[in-house]
C-alpha positions in Angstrom: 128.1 -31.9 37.0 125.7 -28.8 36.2 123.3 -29.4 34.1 122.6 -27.4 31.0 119.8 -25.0 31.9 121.3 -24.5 35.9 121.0 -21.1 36.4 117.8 -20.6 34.2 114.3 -21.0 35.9 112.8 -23.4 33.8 112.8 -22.8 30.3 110.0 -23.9 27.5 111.4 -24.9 24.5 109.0 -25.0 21.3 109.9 -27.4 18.3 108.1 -27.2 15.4 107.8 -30.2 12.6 105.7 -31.1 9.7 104.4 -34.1 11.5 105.5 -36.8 14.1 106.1 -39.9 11.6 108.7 -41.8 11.3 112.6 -39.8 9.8 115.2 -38.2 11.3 113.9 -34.9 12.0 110.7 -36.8 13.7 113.0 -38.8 16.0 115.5 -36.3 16.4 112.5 -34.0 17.9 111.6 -36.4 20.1 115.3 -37.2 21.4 115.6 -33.3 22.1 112.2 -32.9 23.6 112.9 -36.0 26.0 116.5 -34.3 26.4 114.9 -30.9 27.8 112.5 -32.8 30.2 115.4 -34.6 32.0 117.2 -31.4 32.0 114.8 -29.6 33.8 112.8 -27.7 31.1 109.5 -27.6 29.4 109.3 -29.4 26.3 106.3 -28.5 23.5 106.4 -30.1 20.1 104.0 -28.2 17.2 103.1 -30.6 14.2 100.3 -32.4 12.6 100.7 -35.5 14.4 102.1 -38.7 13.4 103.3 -41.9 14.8 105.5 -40.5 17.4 103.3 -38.5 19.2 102.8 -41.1 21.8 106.5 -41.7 22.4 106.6 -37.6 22.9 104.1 -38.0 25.4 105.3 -40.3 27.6 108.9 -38.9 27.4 107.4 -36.1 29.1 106.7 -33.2 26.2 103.6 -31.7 24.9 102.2 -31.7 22.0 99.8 -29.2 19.5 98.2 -29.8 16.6 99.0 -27.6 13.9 98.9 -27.9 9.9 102.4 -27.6 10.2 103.0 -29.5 7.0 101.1 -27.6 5.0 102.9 -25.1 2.0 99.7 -23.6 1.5 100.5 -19.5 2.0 97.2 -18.8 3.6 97.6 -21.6 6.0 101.0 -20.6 6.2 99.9 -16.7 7.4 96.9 -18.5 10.1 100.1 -20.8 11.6 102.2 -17.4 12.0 98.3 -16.5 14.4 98.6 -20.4 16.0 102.1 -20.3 16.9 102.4 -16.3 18.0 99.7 -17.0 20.5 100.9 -20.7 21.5 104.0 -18.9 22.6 102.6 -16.2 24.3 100.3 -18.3 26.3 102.7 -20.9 27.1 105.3 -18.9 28.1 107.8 -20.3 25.3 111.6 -19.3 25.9 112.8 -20.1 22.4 111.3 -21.8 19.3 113.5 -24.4 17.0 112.2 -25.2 13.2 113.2 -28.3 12.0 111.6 -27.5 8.2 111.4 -25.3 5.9 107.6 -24.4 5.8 106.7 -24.7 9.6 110.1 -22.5 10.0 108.6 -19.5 7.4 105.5 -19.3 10.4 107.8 -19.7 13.2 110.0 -16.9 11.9 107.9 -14.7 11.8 105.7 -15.4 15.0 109.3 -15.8 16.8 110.4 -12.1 15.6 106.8 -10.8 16.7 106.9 -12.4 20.3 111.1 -11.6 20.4 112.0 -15.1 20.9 115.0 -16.6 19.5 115.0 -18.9 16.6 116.9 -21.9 16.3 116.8 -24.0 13.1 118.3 -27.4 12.1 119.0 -28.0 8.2 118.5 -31.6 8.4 118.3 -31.6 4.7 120.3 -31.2 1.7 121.5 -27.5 0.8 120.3 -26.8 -2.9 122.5 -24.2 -4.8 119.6 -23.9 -8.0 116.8 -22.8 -8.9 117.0 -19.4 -7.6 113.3 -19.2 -5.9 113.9 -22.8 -4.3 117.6 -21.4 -2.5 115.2 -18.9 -1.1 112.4 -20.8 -0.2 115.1 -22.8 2.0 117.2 -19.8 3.0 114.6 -19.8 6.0 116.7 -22.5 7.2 119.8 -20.2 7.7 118.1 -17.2 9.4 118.0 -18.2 12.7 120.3 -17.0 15.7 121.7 -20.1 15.8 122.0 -22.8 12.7 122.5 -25.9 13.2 123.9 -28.3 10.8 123.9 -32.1 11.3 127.7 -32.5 9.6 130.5 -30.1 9.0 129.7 -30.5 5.1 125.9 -29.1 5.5 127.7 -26.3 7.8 130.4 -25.7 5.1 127.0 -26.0 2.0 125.4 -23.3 4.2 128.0 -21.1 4.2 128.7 -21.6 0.6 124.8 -21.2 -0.5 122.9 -19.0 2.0 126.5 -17.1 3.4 125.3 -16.6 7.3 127.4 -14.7 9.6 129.8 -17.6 10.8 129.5 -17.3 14.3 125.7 -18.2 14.0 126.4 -21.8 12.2 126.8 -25.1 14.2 127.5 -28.2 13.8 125.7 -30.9 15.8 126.2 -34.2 14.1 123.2 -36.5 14.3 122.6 -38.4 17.2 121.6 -42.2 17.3 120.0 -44.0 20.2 123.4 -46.4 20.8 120.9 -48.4 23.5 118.9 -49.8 20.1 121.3 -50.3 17.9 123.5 -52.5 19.9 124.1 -56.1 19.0 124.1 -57.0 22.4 120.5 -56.5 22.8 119.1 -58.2 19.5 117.8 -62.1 20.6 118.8 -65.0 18.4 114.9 -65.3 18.3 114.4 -61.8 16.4 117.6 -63.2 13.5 115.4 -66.6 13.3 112.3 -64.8 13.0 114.2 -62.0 10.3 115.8 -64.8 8.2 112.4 -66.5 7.5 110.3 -63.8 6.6 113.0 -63.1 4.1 113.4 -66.3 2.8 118.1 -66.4 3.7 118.0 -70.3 3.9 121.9 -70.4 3.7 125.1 -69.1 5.3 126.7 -67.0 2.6 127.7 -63.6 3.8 125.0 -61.1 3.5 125.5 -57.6 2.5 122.6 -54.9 3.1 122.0 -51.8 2.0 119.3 -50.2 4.1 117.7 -47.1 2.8 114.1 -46.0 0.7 114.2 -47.2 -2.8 114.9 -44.2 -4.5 117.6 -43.4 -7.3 120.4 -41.0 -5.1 120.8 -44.0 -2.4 122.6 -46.3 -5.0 120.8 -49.5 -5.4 121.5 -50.0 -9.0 125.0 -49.1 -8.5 125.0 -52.0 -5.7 123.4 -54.4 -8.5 125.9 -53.2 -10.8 128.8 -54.2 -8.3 127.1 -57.5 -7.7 127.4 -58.9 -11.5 130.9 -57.4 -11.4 131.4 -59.6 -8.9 129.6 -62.4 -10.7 131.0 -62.1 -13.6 134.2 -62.7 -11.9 133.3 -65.8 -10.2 132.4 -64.7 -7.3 128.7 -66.3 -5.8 130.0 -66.3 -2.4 127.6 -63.2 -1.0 124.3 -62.0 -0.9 122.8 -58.7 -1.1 119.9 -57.8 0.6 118.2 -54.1 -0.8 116.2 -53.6 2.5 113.6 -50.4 2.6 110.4 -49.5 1.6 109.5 -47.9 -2.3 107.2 -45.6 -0.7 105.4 -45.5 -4.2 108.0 -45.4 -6.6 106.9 -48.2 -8.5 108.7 -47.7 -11.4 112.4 -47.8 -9.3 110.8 -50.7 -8.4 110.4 -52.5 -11.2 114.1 -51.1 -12.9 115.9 -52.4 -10.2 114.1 -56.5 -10.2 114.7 -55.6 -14.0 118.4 -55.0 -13.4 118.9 -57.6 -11.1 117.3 -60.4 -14.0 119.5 -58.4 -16.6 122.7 -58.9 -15.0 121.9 -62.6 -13.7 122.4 -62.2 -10.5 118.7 -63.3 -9.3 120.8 -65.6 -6.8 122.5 -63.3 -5.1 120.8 -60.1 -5.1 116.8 -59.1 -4.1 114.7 -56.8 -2.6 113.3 -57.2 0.8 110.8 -54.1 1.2 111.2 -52.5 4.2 112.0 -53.3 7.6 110.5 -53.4 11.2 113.2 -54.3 13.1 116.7 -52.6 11.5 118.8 -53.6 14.7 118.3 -57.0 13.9 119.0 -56.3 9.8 122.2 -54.8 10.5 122.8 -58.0 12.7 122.1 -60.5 10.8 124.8 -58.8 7.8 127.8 -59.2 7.3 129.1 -55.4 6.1 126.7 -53.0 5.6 126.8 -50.6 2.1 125.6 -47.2 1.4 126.9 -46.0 -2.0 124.5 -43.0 -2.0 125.1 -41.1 -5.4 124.7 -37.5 -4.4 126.6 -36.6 -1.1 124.6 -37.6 2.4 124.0 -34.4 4.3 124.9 -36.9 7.4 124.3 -40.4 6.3 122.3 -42.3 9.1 122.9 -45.6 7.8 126.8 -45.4 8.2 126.4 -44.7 12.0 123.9 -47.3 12.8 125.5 -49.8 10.8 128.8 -48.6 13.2 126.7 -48.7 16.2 126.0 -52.6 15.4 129.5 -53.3 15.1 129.5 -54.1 11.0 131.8 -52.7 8.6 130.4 -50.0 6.2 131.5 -49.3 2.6 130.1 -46.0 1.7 130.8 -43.3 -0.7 133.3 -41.0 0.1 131.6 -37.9 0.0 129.2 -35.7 2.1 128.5 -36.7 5.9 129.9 -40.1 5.1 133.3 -39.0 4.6 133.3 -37.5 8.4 131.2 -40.5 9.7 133.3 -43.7 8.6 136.6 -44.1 9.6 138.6 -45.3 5.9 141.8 -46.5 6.0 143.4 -43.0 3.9 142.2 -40.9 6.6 143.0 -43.3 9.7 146.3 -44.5 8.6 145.5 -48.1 7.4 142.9 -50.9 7.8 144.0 -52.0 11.0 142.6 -48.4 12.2 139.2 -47.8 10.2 135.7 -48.7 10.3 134.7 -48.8 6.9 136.1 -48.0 3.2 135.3 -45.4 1.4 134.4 -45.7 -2.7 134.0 -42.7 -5.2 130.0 -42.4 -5.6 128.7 -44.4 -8.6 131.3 -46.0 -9.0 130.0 -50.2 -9.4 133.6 -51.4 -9.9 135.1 -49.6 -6.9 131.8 -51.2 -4.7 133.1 -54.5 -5.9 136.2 -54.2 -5.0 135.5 -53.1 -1.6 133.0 -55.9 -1.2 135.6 -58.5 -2.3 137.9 -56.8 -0.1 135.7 -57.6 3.1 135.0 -60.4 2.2 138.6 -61.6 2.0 139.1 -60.0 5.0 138.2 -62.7 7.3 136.0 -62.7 10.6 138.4 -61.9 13.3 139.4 -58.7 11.4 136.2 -57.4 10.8 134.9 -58.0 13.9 137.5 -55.8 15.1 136.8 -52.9 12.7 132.9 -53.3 13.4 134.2 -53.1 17.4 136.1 -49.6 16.5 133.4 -48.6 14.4 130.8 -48.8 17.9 133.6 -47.0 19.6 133.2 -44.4 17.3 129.6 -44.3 17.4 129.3 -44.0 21.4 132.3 -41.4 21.1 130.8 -39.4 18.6 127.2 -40.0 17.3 125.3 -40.8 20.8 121.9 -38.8 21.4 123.4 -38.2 24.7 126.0 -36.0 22.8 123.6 -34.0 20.2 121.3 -33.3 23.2 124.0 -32.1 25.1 125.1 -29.6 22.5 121.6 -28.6 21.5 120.7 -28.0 24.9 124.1 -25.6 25.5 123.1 -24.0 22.6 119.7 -23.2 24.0 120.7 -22.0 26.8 123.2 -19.8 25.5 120.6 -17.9 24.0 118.0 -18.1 26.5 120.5 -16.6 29.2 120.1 -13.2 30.9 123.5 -12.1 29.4 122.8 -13.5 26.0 123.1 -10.1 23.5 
C-alpha cells in the first residue's frame, strides 16, 4: 500500500503549539508528528515546552523552543524572525498552526518563506465580539482548514466564510491501544477504587471533564436528586477532573450536592491519572456539556472503553454517539442523546441505562468501540492529515 508522502523526497513538516502540556491539541501534535516519522518525513514541533516534549522526542520529532504561547505583539513580531529563519534553515516543506497566536507568527513567516499553511481549529468558533472573530479568523486563512467535526467545519463557514474547497474535516483521533478495556489490570480498578473511597457495588456513573460551568456538572447534580427524589439510590456519580483553580465552581458544586441531599450518591473526585481505568471501572459514562462540544473527546473514549455515553445532543457529540433517533433504535446505538441543560432529560436517560440491564449494555458499549476503531482511531486522522499534506506539498499542487 503506498504510503502518504511516496513520490515526495522527504518532506519536513513544522507544527507549531503554545506548549507541549497535556490537551488535545498537545497530543494531537504529537500523534501527527509520530505519524510523519513512520511515514517517511521529517517532523519539527515549535512550542514552549511542556510535558510532552519527551514523548515527541522519542517518537522521532524535533523540537524548538519558542515563546509560542505568548499574545504579547512584540514577541508576537520576534516569533514571525524565529520561525522565518527555523524554516529556512531546516528546510521546512509546510508549516501547520494549531492556535491562534503561534498561527498569527506562522502566517506571516509561512507567506514570507512561500510555504503552505495548514491550520486546525481545535477550538470553539466564536460568532461575537467583533475584534475576538478576528483575532481567531487566523484560524481560517490557511490553504487548508482543518476542522475536528463537521459542526466546527459548518461554524467556520458560517463565521469566518472560507472558500469551501479549502475546509476539512478530520475528526479527532484517539489512541484506541489506551483506551481499551482489554488492557486495564484488575490491579489498576483495585488501586482506583481505594484512592476514591467506592466501597460498594452500585453502578457508577462518571462524568470526566475540567470543573468548569459549560461541561455540565451541576446539570448532572441536578439529574441526581431528580433521581433521588424519586427513590432512586441505586447509582453513584463520580465528577472526575481537575478545577484547575476555579475554586469557586468548586465550592457551588459540594454546595449543590449538600443542597439537594444527595451527599450519598454524588462527589467529586479531582482529577485523574489513569482515565482508561475510570472509564472502566463505570458503568455509563455522561457528558451533558451545556454549550455544543466542538468534538467532544470524552464521548469517544468513553466508546473506545466499551461504556454507554449519555451526552447532549448537540455539537460534535451529535456526530460522535450513535442515539437510537439517528440509528434506528436502541438495539443499534451507542449512547442517548439529551437536549443540553436539560437535568430531567439526564435522569431519565440515567434511569434508562440503568434499567437496561448488563447484557444489553455491554452490547451497546461493544458497538460503541466498533465505532471508535471505525471512525475516531489516530491511525485514521493521521492518515488524512498526512494526505492533506501531501497534497499541498506535491510538485503539481497549484
Amino acid at each position: 500500500m503506498p504510503t502518504p508522502f511516496e513520490g515526495l523526497a522527504r518532506p519536513t513538516i513544522l507544527q507549531i503549539v503554545p506548549s507541549l502540556d497535556i490537551g488535545g491539541a498537545e497530543r494531537t501534535t504529537v500523534d501527527i508528528a509520530r505519524a510523519v516519522v513512520k511515514a517517511g518525513g521529517r517532523a519539527l514541533v515549535a512550542s514552549s515546552g511542556g510535558r510532552l516534549v519527551e514523548e515527541l522526542r522519542a517518537a522521532g520529532a524535533e523540537h524548538f523552543d519558542m515563546a509560542a504561547q505568548s499574545k504579547n505583539p512584540i514577541v508576537m513580531a520576534l516569533n514571525v524572525e524565529h520561525l522565518t529563519r527555523l524554516i529556512l534553515r531546516e528546510k521546512v516543506d509546510l508549516v501547520h498552526a494549531r492556535s491562534r497566536a503561534p498561527a498569527w507568527s506562522a502566517l506571516a513567516a509561512a507567506r514570507r518563506t512561500s510555504r503552505p499553511f495548514v491550520t486546525t481549529y481545535h477550538s470553539k468558533v466564536h460568532e461575537s465580539p467583533r475584534l475576538k472573530v478576528f483575532y481567531n479568523s487566523v484560524m481560517a486563512r490557511g490553504d487548508a482548514v482543518i476542522a475536528n467535526s463537521a459542526y466546527t467545519a459548518a461554524r467556520i463557514r458560517k463565521v469566518h466564510a472560507p472558500d469551501a474547497a479549502r475546509v476539512f474535516t478530520v475528526p479527532r483521533g484517539i489512541d484506541t491501544d489506551y483506551f481499551d478495556p482489554a488492557t486495564v489490570a484488575p490491579t489498576r480498578l483495585a488501586a482506583l477504587r481505594a484512592s476514591w473511597g467506592v466501597e460498594d457495588d452500585r453502578p457508577i456513573f462518571i462524568l470526566p471533564a475540567r470543573l468548569t460551568r459549560w461541561k455540565g456538572q451541576a446539570v448532572a447534580i441536578e439529574a441526581a436528586a431528580v433521581l433521588h427524589a424519586a427513590g432512586r439510590n441505586d447509582f453513584q456519580l463520580l465528577l472526575v477532573g481537575d478545577a484547575q483553580g476555579r475554586d469557586n465552581y468548586t465550592h457551588e458544586l459540594e454546595a449543590g450536592i449538600r443542597k439537594s441531599g444527595v451527599g450519598h450518591l454524588v462527589r467529586l473526585t479531582g482529577p485523574c491519572n489513569d482515565m482508561p481505568a475510570a472509564y472502566a471501572l463505570s458503568a455509563v459514562v455522561l457528558s451533558p456539556s451545556i454549550d455544543p462540544e466542538p468534538f467532544g473527546r470524552t464521548a469517544v473514549e468513553a466508546q473506545a472503553m466499551e461504556r454507554p455515553i449519555i451526552a447532549s445532543d448537540s455539537g460534535g457529540q451529535r456526530e460522535t454517539v450513535l442515539t437510537p433517533e439517528n440509528v434506528g433504535g436502541l438495539g443499534h446505538a451507542t449512547g442517548l442523546g439529551v437536549p443540553a441543560g436539560d437535568a430531567a432529560a439526564l435522569a431519565a436517560a440515567m434511569a434508562r441505562l440503568l434499567d437496561l440491564g448488563a447484557e444489553a449494555c455491554h452490547a451497546m458499549g461493544a458497538r460503541g468501540r466498533a465505532n471508535v476503531l471505525a471512525h475516531y482511531s489516530v491511525r485514521a486522522m493521521a492518515s488524512a492529515t498526512l494526505a492533506i499534506y501531501a497534497r499541498l506539498i506535491s510538485p503539481s499542487h497549484g
